[in-house]
Backbone as numpy.savetxt, mean C-alpha at the origin, in Angstrom:
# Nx Ny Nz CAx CAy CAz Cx Cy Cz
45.46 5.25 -9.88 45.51 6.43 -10.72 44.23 7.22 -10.58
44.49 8.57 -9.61 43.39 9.00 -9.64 43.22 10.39 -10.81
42.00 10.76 -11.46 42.30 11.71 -12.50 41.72 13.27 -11.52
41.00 12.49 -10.51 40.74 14.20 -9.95 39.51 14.46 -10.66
38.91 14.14 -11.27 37.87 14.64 -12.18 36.54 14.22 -11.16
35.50 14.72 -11.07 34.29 14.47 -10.56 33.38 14.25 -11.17
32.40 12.87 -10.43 31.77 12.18 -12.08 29.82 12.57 -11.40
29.44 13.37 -11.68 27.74 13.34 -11.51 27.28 11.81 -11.85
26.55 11.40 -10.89 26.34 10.18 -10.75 24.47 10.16 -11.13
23.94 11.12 -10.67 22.43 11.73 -10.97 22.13 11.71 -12.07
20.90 11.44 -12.45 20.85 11.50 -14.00 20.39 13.30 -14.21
20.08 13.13 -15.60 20.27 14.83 -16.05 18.28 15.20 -15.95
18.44 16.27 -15.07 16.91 16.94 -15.11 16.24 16.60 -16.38
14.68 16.12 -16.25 14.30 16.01 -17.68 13.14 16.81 -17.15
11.91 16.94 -18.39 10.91 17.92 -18.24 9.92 17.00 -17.84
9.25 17.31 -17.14 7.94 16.34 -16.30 7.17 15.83 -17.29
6.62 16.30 -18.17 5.40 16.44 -19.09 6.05 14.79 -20.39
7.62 14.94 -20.51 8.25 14.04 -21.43 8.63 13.05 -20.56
8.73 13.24 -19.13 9.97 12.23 -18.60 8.99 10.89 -18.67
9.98 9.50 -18.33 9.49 7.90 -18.36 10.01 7.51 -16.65
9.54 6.68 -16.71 10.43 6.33 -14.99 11.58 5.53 -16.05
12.48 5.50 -15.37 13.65 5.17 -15.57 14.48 4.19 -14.21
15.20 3.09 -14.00 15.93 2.33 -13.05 16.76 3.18 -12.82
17.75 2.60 -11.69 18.96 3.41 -10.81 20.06 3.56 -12.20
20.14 2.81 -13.23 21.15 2.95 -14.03 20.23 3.74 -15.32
19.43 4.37 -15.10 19.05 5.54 -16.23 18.41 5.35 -17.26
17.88 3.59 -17.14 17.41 2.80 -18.23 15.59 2.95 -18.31
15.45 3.54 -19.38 13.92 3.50 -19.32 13.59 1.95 -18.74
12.49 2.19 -17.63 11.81 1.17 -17.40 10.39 0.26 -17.70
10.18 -0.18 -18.34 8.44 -0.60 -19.50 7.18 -0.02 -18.85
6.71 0.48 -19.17 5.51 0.97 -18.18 4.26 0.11 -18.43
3.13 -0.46 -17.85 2.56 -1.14 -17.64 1.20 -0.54 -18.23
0.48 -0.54 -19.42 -0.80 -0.29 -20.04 -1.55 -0.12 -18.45
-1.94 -1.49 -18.15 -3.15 -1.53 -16.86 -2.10 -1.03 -15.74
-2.86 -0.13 -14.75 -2.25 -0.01 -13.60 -2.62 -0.76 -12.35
-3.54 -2.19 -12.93 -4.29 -2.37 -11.51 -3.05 -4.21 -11.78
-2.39 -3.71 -10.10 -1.55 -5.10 -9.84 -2.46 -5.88 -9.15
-2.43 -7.16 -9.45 -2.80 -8.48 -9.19 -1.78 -9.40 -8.30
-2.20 -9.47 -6.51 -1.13 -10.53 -6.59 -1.96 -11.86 -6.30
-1.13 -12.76 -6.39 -1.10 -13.99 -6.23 -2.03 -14.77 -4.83
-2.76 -15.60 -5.10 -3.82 -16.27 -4.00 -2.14 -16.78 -2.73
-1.64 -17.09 -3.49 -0.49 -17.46 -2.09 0.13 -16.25 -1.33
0.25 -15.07 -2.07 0.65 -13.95 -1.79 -0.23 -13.48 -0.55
-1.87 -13.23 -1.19 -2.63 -12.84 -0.78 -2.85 -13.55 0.58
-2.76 -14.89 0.73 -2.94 -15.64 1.81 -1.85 -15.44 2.82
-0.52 -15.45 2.22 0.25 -15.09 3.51 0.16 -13.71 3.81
-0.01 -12.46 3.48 -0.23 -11.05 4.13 -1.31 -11.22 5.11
-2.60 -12.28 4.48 -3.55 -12.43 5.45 -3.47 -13.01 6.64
-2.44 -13.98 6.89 -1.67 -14.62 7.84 -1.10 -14.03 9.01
-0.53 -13.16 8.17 0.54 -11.98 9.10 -0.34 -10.67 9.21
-1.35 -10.58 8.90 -2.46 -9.30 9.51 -2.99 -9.97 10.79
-3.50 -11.42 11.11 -4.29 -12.15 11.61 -3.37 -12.19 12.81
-2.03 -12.20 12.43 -1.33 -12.70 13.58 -0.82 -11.01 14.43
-0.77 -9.88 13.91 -0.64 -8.81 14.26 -1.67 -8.43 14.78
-3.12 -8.54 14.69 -3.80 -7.55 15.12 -5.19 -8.96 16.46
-4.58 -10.15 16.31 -4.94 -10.86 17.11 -5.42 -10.61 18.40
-4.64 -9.92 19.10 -4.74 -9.22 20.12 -6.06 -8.26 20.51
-5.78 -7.78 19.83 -7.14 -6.32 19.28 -8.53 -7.29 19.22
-8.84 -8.49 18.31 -9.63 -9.30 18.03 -10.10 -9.90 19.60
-9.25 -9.86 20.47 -9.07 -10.73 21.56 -10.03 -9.95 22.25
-9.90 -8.74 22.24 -10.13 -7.54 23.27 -11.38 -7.87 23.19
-12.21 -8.00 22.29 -13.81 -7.54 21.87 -14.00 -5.96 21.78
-15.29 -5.83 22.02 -16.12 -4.70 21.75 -15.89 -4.19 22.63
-15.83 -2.99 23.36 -15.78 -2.48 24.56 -17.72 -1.97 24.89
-17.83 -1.87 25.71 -19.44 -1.93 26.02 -20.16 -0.67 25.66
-19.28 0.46 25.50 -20.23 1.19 25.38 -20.45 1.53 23.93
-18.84 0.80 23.22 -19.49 0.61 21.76 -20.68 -0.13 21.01
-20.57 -1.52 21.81 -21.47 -2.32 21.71 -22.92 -1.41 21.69
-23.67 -0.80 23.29 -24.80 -0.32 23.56 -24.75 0.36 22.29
-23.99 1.50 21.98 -24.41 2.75 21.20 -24.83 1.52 19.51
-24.15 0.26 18.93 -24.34 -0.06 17.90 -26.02 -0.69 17.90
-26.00 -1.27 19.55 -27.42 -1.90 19.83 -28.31 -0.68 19.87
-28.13 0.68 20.30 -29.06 1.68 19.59 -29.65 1.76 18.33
-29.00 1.91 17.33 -28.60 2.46 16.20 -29.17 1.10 15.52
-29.09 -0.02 15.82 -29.59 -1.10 15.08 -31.12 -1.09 15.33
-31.62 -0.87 17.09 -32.58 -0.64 17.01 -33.53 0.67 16.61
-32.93 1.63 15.90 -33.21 2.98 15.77 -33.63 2.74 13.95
-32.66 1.75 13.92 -32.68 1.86 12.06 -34.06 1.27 11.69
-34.80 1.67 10.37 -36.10 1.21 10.40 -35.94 0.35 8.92
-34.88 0.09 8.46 -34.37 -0.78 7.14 -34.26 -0.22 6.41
-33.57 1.16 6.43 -33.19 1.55 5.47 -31.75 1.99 5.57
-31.39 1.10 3.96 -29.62 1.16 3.65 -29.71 2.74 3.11
């Protein structure tokens, strides 16, 4: 039984200044006092895992030489001051 009717599935424009984030079903979602996320030492350890294993390569390469010279300038140029 179809009624033919067309159903807006979008939720309804709200004003920027009032709006909340809201989920796919229109439900205000809790907003979080602190904005600073924390993850997890296991979390943290496996991203570090999978950076290590992506950019391995690159690590492999080394310095290329004339980066090296220009840093061995510049180290010897510096007179200790940060």
């Amino acid at each position: 039984m179809k009624s033919g009717k067309t159903v807006n599935i979008e939720p309804p424009a709200t004003n920027v200044d009032q709006a909340e984030a809201r989920d796919a079903m229109g439900r205000p979602i809790a907003q979080r006092k602190n904005s600073e996320v924390r993850l997890g030492r296991e979390i943290q350890a496996r991203i570090g895992q999978q950076l290590r294993a992506m950019y391995e390569d690159v690590v492999k390469q080394g310095v290329p030489p004339h980066i090296e010279a220009l840093v061995r300038r510049l180290t010897d140029n510096d007179d200790g001051v940060a």
